[in-house]
C-alpha positions as CSV (number, residue, x, y, z in Angstrom):
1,X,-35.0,-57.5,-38.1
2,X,-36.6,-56.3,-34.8
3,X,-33.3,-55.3,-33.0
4,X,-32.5,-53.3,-36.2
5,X,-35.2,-51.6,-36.2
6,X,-35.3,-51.4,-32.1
7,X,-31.5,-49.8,-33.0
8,X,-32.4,-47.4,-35.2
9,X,-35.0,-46.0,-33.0
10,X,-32.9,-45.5,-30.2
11,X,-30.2,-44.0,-32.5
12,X,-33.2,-41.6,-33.9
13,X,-34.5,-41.1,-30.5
14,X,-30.9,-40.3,-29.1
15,X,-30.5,-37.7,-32.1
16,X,-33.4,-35.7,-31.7
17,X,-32.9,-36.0,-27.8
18,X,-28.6,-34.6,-28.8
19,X,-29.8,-31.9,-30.7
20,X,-32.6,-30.2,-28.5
21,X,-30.3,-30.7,-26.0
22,X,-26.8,-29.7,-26.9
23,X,-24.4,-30.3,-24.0
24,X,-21.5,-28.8,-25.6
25,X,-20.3,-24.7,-26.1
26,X,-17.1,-23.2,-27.7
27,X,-15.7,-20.0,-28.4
28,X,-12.9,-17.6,-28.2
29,X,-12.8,-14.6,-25.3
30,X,-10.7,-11.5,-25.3
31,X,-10.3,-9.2,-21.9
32,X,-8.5,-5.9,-20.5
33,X,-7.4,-6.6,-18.0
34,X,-6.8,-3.7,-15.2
35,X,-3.9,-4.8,-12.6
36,X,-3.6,-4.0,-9.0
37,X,-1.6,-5.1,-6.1
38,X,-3.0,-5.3,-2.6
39,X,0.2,-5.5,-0.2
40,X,-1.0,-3.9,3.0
41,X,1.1,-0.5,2.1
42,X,0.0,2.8,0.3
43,X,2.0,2.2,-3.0
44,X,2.8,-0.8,-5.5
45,X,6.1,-2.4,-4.1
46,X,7.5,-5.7,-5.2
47,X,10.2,-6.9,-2.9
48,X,13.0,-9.2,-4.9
49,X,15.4,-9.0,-2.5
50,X,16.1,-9.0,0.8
51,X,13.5,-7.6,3.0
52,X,13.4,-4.3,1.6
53,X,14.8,-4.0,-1.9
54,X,12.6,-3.8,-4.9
55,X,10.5,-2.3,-7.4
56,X,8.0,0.3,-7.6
57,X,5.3,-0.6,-9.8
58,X,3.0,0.5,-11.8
59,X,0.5,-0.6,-13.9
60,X,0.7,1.1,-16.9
61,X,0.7,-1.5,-19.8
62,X,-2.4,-3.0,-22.0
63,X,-3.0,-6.3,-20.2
64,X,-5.0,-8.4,-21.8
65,X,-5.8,-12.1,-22.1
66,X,-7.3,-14.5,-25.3
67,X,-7.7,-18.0,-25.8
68,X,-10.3,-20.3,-26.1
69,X,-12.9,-21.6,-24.0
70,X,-15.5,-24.6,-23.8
71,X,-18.8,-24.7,-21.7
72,X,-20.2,-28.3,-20.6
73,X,-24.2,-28.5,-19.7
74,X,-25.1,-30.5,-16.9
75,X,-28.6,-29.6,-16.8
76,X,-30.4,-26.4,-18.3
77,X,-29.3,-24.1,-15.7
78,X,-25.9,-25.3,-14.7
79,X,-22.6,-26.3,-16.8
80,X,-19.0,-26.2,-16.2
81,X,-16.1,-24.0,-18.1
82,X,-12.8,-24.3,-18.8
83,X,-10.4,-23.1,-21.6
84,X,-6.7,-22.3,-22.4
85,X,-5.3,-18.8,-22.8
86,X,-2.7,-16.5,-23.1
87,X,-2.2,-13.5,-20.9
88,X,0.4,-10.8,-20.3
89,X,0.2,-9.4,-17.0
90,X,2.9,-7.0,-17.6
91,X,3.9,-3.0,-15.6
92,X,6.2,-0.7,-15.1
93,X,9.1,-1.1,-12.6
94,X,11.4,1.5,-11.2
95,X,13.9,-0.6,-8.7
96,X,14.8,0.5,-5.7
97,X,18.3,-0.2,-3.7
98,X,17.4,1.1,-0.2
99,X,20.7,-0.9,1.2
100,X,23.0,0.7,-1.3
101,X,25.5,3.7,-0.9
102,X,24.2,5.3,-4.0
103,X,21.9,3.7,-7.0
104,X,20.1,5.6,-9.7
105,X,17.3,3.3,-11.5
106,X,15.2,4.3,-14.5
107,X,11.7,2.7,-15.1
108,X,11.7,-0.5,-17.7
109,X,9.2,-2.8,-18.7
110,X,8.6,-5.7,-16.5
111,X,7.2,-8.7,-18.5
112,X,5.3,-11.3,-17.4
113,X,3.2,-13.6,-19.7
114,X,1.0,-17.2,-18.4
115,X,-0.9,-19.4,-20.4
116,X,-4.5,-19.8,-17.9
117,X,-6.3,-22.5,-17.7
118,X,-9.7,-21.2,-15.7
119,X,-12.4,-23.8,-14.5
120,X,-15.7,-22.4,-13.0
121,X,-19.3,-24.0,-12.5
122,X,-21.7,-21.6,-14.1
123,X,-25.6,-21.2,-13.2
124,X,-27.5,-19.7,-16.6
125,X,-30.6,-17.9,-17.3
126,X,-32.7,-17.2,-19.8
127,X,-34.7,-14.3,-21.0
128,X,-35.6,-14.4,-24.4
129,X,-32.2,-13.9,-26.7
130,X,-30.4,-12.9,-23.4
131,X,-28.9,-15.6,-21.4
132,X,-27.2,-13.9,-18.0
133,X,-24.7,-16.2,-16.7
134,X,-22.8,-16.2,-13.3
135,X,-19.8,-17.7,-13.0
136,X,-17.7,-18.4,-10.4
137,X,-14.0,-20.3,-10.4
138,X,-10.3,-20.4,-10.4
139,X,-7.8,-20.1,-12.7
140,X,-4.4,-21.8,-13.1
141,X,-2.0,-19.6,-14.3
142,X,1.5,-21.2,-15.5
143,X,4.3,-18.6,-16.3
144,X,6.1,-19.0,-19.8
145,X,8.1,-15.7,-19.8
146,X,8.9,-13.4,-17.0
147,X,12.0,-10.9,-16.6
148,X,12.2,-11.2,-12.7
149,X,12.3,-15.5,-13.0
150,X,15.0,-15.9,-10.4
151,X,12.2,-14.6,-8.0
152,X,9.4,-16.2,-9.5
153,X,7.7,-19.4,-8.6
154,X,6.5,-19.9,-11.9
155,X,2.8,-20.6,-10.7
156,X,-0.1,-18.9,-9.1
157,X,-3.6,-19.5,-8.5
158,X,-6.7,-16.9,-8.7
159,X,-10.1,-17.2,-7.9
160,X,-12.4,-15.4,-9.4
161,X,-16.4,-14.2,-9.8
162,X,-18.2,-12.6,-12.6
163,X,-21.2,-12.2,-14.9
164,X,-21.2,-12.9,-18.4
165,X,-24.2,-11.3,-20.6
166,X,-24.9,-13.6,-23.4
167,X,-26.9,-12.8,-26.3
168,X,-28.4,-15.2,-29.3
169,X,-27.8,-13.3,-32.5
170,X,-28.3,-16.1,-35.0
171,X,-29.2,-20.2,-34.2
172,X,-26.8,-21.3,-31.7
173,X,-24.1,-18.4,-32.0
174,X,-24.0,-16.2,-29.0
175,X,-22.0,-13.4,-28.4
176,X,-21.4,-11.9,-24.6
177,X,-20.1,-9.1,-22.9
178,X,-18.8,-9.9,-19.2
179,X,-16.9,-8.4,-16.3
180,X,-14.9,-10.9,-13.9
181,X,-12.9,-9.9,-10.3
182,X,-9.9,-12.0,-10.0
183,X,-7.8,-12.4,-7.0
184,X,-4.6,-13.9,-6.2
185,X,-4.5,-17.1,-3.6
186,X,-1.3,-18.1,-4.2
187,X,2.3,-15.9,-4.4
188,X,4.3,-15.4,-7.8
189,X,7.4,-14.4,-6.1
190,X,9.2,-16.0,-3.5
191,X,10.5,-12.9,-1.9
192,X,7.2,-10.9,-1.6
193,X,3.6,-11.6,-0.8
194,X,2.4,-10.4,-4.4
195,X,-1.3,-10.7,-4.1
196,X,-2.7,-9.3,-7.3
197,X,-6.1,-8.2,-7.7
198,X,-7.6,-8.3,-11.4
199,X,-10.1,-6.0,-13.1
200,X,-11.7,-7.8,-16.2
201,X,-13.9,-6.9,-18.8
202,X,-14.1,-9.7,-21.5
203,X,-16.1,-10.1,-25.0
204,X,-17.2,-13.8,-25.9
205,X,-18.0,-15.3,-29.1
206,X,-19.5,-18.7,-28.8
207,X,-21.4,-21.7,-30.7
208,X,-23.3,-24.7,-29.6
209,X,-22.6,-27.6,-30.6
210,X,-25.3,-30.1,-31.6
């Protein structure tokens, strides 16, 4: 009878203890993303073959990326993230045969769309309903479409940094505005260095789990 009742405490004790203490976020995020390319020249070139020939680029299109996300406490102040999402990361190319004769090229849509898988380690505040959080990370981006393939790796890695404004609006629903810089570690394309440099500015919805 006194182990049952030894039992039950702990489990009451570990109950109160799980729900001041939740350990656990999720939520969904949605960003605009604003693409760049930083190739040591004055213009957007993408080289797919050869040495020289490619396309001119420009980033034109609404890039964007959505998915889900989750957020694990290790202590008040700092937790780890990760998710799983879908961005396009798609612009408009013009190629360019610089070995031909004579070639005429119009622009076309180039797509290229990843599922991401980010992981960061986050450090939180607290000021009232506002919770600042910097976050800083990588993301795994794994290509499921892209109309240059041939040329493509099918993989690239980013790092990024970024700030996410969080703020309570009812108990244990947050919602957060947030700006992250991405940059590219690894290339997309075989042929070309193609270090991309990301722009984004994300809204969060998230709940903590008790």
């Amino acid at each position: 009878m006194k182990k049952i009742l030894l039992i039950s405490f702990l489990m009451l004790q570990w109950s109160i203890y799980a729900q001041d203490n939740p350990k656990w976020n999720v939520g969904i995020e949605y960003s605009f993303d604003d693409l760049s390319l930083d190739n040591g020249q004055n213009n957007d070139y993408l080289v797919t073959q050869g040495n020289i020939n490619g396309y001119g680029i420009e980033f034109d299109k609404n890039n964007y990326t959505i998915g889900l996300t989750t957020q694990y406490f290790l202590n008040k102040k700092v937790s780890l993230s990760s998710g799983i999402l879908y961005s396009n990361k798609d612009f408009t190319g013009t190629f360019n045969c610089a070995t031909c004769d004579f070639f005429e090229s119009f622009p076309e849509t180039i797509k290229q769309r990843f599922i991401v898988i980010p992981l960061s380690i986050d450090y939180n505040f607290k000021l009232g309903n506002l919770k600042p959080i910097l976050k800083a990370g990588f993301n795994n981006n794994i290509e499921t479409d892209n109309d240059l393939k041939e040329q493509s790796k099918g993989y690239f890695l980013e790092a990024f940094f970024g700030i996410l404004m969080n703020y309570e609006i009812i108990d244990n629903w947050h919602i957060g505005v947030g700006y992250n810089y991405q940059t590219s570690l690894t290339e997309l394309y075989k042929t070309d260095e193609y270090n991309l440099r990301t722009n984004s500015f994300y809204l969060q919805i998230n709940y903590r789990i008790k």
